[in-house]
LOMIVO-681867 format. One record per atom (N, C-alpha, C): y, z, x. Coordinates in pm, whole numbers, plus 50000, padded with zeros to 5 digits. Atoms other than C-alpha are relative to their C-alpha. Example, Ala and Ser with C-alpha at 12.3 -4.5 7.8 and 13.67 -1.06 7.14 Angstrom:
REM residues 2
498815000050089495505078051230501205000050090498814999449918498945071451367501095007349923
***
This chain:
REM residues 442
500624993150114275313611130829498544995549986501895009350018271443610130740499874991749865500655010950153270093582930485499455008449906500784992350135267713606530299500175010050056500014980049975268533641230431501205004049883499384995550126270523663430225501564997449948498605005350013274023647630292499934981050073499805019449982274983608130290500964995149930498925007050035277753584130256499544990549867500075009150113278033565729932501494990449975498265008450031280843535629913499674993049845499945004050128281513526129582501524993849961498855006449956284123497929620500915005350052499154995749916287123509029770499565016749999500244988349964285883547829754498485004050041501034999149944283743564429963499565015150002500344984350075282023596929872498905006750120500564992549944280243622730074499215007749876500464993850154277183626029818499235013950107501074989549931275043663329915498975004049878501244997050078271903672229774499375017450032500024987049912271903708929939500265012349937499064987350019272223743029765500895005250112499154991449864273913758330071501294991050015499335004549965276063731030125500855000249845499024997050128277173730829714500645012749982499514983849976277753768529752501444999350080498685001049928280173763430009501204993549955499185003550062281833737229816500915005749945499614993850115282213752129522500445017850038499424982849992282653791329662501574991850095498434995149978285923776729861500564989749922499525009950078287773761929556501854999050054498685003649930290923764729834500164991150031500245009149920289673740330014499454982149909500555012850105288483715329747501025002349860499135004650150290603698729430498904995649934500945012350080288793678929138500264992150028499875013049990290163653729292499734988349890500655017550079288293617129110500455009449862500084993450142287713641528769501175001449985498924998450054291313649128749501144987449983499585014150014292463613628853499824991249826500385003950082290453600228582500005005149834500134992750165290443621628277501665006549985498374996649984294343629328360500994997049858499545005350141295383605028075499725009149812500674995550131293483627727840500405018450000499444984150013293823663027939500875008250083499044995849967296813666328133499695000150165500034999349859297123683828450499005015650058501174990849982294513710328339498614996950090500595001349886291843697628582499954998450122499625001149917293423687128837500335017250116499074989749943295133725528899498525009450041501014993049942292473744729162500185017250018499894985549982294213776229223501665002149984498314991150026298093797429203500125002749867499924990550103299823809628969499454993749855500645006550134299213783428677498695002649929501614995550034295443782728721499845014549935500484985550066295393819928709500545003449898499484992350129297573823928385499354990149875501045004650157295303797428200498835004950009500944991349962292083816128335500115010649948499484987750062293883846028219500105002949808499635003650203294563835727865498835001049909501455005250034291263818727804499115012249954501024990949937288673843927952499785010949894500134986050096289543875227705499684993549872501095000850127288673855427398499274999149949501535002150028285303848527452499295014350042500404988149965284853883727438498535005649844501664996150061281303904227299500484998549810499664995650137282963909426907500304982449963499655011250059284223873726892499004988650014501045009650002280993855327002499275007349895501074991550105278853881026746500714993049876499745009250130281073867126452500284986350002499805016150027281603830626550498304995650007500815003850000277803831726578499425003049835500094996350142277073844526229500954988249929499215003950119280263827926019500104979650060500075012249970280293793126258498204991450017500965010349913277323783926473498485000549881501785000050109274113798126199501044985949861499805009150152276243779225917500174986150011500115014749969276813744226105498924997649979501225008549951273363744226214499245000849840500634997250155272313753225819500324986149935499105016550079274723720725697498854994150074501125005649956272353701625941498654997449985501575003750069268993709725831500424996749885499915006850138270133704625485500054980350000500365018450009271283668925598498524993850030501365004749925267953667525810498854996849869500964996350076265693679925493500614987949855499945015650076267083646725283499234988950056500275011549921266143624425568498275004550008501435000349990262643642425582499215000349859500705006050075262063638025204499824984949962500465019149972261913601425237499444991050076500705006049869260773598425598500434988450099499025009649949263743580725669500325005550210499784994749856264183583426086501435002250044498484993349967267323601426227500295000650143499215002249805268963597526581500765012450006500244984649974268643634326668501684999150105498875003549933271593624626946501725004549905498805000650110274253617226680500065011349931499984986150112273273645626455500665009250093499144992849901273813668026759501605002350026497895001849985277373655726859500615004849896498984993250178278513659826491499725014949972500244990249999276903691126486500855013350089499354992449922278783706526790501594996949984498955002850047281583689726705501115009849898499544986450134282153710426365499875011050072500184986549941281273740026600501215004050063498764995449901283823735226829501625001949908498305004150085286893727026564499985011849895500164989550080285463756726342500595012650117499784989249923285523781226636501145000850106498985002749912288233768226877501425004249904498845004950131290813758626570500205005549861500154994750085289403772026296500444988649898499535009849998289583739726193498374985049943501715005649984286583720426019500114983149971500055020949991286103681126154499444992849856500865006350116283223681925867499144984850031500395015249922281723651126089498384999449961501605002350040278043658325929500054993849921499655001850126279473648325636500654986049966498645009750036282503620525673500595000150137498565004249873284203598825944501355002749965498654997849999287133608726066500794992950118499045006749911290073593626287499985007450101500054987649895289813623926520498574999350056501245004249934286023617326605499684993150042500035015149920286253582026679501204997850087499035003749897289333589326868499415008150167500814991249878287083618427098499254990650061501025011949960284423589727161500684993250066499555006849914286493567927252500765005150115499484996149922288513585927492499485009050116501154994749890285333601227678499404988650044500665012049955284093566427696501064997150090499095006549896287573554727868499875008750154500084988249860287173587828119498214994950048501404999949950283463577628183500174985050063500095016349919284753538928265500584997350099498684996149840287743550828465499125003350116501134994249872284813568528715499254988250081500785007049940283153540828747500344979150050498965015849948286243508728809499834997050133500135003649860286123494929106501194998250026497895002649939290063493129146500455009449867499194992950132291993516728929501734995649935498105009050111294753490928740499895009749916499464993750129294933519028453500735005350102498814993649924297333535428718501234996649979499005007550025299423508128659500784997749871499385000350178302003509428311499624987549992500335016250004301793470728321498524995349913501485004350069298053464828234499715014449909500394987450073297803498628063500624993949850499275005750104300603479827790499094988949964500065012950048298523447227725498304995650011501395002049948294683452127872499395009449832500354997150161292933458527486498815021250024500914986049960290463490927659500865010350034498824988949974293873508627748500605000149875499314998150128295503499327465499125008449907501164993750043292593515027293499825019349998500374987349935292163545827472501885006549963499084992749968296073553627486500135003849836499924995750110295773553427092499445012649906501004987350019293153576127073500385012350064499914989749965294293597927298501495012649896498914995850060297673600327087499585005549822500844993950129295423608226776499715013950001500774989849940293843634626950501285010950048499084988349930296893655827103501015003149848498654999150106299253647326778498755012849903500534993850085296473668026560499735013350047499694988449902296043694526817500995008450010498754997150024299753695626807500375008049905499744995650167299563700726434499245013749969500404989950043296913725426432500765016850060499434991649916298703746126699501505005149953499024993350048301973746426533499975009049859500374993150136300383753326181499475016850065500334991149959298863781926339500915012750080498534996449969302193793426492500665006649942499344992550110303763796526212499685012849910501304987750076300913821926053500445011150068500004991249890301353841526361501175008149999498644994050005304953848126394500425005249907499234993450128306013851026025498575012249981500794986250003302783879926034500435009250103499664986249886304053895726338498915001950058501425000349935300673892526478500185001350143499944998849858300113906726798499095010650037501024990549934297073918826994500245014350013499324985749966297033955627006498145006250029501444992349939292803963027096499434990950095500905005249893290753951827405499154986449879500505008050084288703932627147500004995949891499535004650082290713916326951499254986949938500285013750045289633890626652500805006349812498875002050143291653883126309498824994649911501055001150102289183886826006500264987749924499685012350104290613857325828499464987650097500755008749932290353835726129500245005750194500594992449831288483845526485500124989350044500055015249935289433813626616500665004350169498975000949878290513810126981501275001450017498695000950035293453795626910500955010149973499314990550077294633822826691499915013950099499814988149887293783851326970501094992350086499215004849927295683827027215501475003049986498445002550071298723824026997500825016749992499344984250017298833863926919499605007650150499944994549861297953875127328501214998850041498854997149957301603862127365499714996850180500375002349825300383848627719500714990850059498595015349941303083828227944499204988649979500555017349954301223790127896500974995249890498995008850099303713765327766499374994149879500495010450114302743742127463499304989750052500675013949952301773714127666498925005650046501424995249927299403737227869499395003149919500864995950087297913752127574499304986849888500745013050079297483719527401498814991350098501025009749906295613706227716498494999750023501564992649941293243733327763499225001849863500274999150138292753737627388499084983650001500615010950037292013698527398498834994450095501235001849871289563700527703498605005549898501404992550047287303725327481499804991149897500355009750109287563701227216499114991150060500605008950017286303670727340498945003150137500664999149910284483683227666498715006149943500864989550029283113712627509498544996249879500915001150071280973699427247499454987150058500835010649940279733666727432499155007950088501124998249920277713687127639498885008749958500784990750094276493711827417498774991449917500975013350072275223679727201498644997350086501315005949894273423665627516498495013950024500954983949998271573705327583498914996549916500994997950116270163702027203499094989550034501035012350015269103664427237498694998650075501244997049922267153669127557499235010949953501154987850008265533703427508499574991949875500785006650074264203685227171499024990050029501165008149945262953656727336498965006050062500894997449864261123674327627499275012949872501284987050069259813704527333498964985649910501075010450076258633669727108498944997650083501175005149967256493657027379499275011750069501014992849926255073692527518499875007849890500444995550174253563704127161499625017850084500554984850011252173737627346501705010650038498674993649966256063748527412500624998349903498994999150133257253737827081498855011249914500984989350066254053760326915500695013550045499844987549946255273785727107501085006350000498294995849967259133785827112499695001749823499744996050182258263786226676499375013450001500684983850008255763816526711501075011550029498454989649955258673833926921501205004549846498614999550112261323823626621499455006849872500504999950111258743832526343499795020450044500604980850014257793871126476501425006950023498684991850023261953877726599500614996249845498925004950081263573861726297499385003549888499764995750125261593867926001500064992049882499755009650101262413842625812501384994050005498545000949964266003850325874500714996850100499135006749880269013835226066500415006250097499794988449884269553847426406501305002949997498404992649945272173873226480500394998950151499254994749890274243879126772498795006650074500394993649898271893906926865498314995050044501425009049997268333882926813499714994350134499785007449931269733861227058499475003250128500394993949862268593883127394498505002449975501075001050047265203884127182499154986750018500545013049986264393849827218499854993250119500225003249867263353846327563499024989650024500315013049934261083819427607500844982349901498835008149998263623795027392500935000350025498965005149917266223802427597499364990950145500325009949894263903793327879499424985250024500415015750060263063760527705501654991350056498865014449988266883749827711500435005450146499455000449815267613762528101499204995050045501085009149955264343742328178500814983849950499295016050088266253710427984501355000450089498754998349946269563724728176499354993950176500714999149841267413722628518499934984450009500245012149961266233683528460500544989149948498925006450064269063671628237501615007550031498264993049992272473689728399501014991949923498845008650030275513681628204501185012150080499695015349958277423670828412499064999850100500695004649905275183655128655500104996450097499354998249858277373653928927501445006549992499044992949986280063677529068501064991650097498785005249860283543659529257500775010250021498964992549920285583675729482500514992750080499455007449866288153662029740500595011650088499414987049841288783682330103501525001349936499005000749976292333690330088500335003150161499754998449841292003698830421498485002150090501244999049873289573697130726499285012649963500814992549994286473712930692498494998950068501344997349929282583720030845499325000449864500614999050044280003717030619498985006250064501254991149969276683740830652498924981550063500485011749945274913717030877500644992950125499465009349876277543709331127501054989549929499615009950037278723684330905501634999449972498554997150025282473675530918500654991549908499145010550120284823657730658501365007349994498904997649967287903651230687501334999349844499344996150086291023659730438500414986549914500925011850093290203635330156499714998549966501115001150023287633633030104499035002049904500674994750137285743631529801498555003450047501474991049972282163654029791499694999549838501155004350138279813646029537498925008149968501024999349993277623670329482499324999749873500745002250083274483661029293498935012449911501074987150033273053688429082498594992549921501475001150077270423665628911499194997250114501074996649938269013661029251500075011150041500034986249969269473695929361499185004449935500694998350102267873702329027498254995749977500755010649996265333674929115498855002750113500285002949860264433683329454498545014650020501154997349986260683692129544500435013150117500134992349859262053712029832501045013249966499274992150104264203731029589498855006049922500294995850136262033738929281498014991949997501865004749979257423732629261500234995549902500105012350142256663708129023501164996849911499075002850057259903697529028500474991549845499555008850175259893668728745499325005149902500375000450130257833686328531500235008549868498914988250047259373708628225499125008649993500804990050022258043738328253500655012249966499594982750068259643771828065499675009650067501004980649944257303796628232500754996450118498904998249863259893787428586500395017250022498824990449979262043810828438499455011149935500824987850013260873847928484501055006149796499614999950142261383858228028500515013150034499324990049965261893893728208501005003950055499485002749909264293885528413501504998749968497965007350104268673879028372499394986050007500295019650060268993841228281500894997650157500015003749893269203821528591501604993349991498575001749943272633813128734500234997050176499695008949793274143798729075500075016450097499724989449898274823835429192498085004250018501604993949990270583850629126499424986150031501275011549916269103815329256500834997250113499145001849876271723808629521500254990050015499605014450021272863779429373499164991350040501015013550028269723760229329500144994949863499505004550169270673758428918501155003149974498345001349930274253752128929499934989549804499505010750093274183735328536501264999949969498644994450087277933752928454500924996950126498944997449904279173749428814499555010650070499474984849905280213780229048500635001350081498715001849921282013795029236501455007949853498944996650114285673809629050500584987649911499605010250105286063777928886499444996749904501035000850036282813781028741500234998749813499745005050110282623764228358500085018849914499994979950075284093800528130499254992449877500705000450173282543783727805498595002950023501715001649967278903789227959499605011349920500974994650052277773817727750500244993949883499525006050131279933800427420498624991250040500375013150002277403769127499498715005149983501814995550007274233787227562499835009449862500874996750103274243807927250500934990349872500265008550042275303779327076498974987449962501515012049991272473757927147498695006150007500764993850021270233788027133499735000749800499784997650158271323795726740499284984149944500405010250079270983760126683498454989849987501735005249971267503752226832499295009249874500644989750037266413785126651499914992949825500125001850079267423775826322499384984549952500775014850034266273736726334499075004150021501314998549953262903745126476499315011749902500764987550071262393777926250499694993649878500015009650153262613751225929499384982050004499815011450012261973720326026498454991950124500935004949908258963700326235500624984050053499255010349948260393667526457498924994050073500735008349878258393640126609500784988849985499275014549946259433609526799499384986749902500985011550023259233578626678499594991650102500435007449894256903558226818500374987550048499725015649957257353527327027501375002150047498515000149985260993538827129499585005150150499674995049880261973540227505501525005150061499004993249985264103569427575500535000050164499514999449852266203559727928501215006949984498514994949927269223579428091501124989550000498595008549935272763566928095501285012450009499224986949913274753590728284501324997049982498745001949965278583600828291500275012350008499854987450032280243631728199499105008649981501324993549998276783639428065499364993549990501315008849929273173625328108499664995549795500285007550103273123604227736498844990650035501085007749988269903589227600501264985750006499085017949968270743546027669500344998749861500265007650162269663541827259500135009149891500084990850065269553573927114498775007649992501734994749988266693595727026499755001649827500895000050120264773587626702498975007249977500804991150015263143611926519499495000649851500555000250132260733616526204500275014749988500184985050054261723651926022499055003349866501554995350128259103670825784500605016149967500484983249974259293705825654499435006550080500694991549864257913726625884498815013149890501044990250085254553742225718499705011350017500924986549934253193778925753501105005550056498814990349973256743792325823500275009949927499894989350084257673825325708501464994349915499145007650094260063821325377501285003850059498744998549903263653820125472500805010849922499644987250056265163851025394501604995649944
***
């Protein structure tokens, strides 16, 4: 294998990874998802969300793919963006616009998480954490149990395999509590929701189905009547929970940082919000209006991917583009933050630049670049929450930034600490202000 060419061995105590740095060669990966498992990712996060990652293709895959897919349909993102995502991000500036009459500094990070958090448990569950507001046992049980999946990745021997030390080692004991927090409430919301269903007689009967009381996932799930057992639906239900809003969080935090320190892209992404919006909160149909802040957060998606690396293991003998062979096994690593990174990929690679991405143009994806921006994945396995996430973190930039002005504080050094997703080390501290010379808020 070469040292610095676009494929190289990486041993990382007893495992040894085939990292690639290659669109062509991630393409291939990821387009044959026959030939590749999640392997490590399903090893590791197994304890938490079942045997939903692990499963690559047949019939299973395709009847939770099946289930899923139709509820994130055009009618049910237009009202979870109106009745969820404008009204979280509204609770937020309100908390924000306390912290900026005093000049008290806020760890933009945290706000985030709690922010997507309530997004996801409002719109998944129908179901509100309220985490802007008040700890809960269910938020400190998500944390912790993304922290145990982010430590599992990186053991150098995997004793949590073992019942033995899993019973008596205090970081298992830990994690197995949390995780039992986390599925028992899931449990609860899923049967409460059950019961609604059946004693209504509820049952899909239009292509674009949503239930005026509650447009929740869940509640389409429950009335589609779709073969997935309880356990499967609690798995995949609990993937969007705690996956789904950790990365969404990370999206907001970066694109903030990188608009704080390039003042002529935050001037510009407000001018945008101030001539579509009005004063007023974006709709559903705003959202395709706001073209250079979407290309603010796929510029933040480009040099902050969450996740920041893709695993796969061969299940069987294969050729890589290049000649390159690996044998059935084999874990493949590929790196989208250097893919993302890479001078030979992308001109002025490290630096953020918005204007990349043509504002006339569809929004960039692994199929129209050819898998040089790969932030969701690709391929048929390819992440389905990716438009849920992007006009989530569109709504919510729109409305912080249309109200609100953010600078760093000074003297703080913002470093990377990578896992699931690319987290500041310390957080990101921020001074909030009114935001002057904005049109009034309608």
């Amino acid at each position: 294998m070469e040292e610095n060419g676009p494929i190289y061995r990486l041993a990382a105590g007893p495992r040894d990874f085939v990292v690639v740095s290659d669109p062509a060669i991630a393409k291939h990966v990821l387009r044959n998802y026959g030939k590749y498992a999640k392997g490590l990712v399903a090893e590791v996060s197994e304890f938490l969300f079942g045997s939903g990652f692990a499963i690559a293709e047949g019939p299973l895959w395709t009847a939770r793919r099946r289930a899923v897919v139709p509820s994130l349909h055009k009618k049910y993102l237009s009202i979870i963006v109106d009745r969820v995502f404008c009204r979280c991000a509204e609770r937020l500036v309100e908390k924000l616009q306390d912290a900026a009459s005093d000049g008290t500094a806020v760890n933009m990070e945290a706000k985030f998480c709690q922010l997507t958090l309530d997004v996801i448990g409002l719109s998944v569950f129908n179901y509100n954490f309220d985490s802007l507001t008040a700890d809960s046992p269910v938020i400190d049980a998500v944390y912790t149990a993304l922290k145990e999946a982010e430590a599992r990745s990186t053991d150098i021997l995997p004793y949590w395999k073992a019942s033995r030390p899993c019973a008596i080692i205090p970081r298992q004991i830990k994690a197995e509590k949390a995780v039992t927090v986390i599925r028992e409430t899931v449990e609860e919301l899923i049967t409460k929701c059950k019961i609604i269903v059946e004693s209504e007689g509820e049952k899909i009967d239009q292509e674009e189905y949503v239930n005026d009381t509650d447009p929740s996932i869940l509640r389409f799930l429950l009335a589609s009547r779709e073969e997935v057992s309880s356990v499967q639906l609690r798995d995949d239900l609990l993937s969007m929970l705690v996956a789904g809003h950790e990365t969404t969080g990370s999206v907001l935090t970066w694109t903030l940082y990188l608009l704080s320190k390039d003042k002529s892209s935050l001037r510009k992404a407000q001018e945008e919000l101030d001539e579509v919006l009005q004063g007023r909160r974006p709709s559903f149909d705003d959202i395709p209006k706001l073209k250079f802040l979407t290309c603010c957060i796929n510029e933040s998606l480009r040099l902050y991917p969450h996740p920041p690396v893709l695993i796969r293991r061969a299940t069987m003998p294969d050729v890589l583009p290049g000649n390159y062979k690996v044998n059935a096994g084999q874990d493949i690593m590929i790196s989208v933050y250097n893919i993302h990174h890479s001078s030979q990929v992308w001109d002025r690679a490290e630096e953020f630049l918005p204007e990349r991405f043509d504002t006339g143009g569809p929004l960039p994806n692994e199929t129209n670049t050819d898998f040089r921006f790969i932030p969701f994945s690709g391929g048929p396995r390819k992440c389905v929450g990716d438009q849920f996430a992007m006009l989530e973190a569109i709504v919510a930039l729109a409305i912080c930034l249309q109200r609100l002005d953010f600078e760093l504080v000074p003297n703080q050094t913002i470093n990377m600490t990578t896992g699931a997703t690319i987290h500041t080390t310390n957080g990101l501290y921020m001074r909030v202000r009114q935001r002057e010379n904005a049109p009034a808020i309608a």
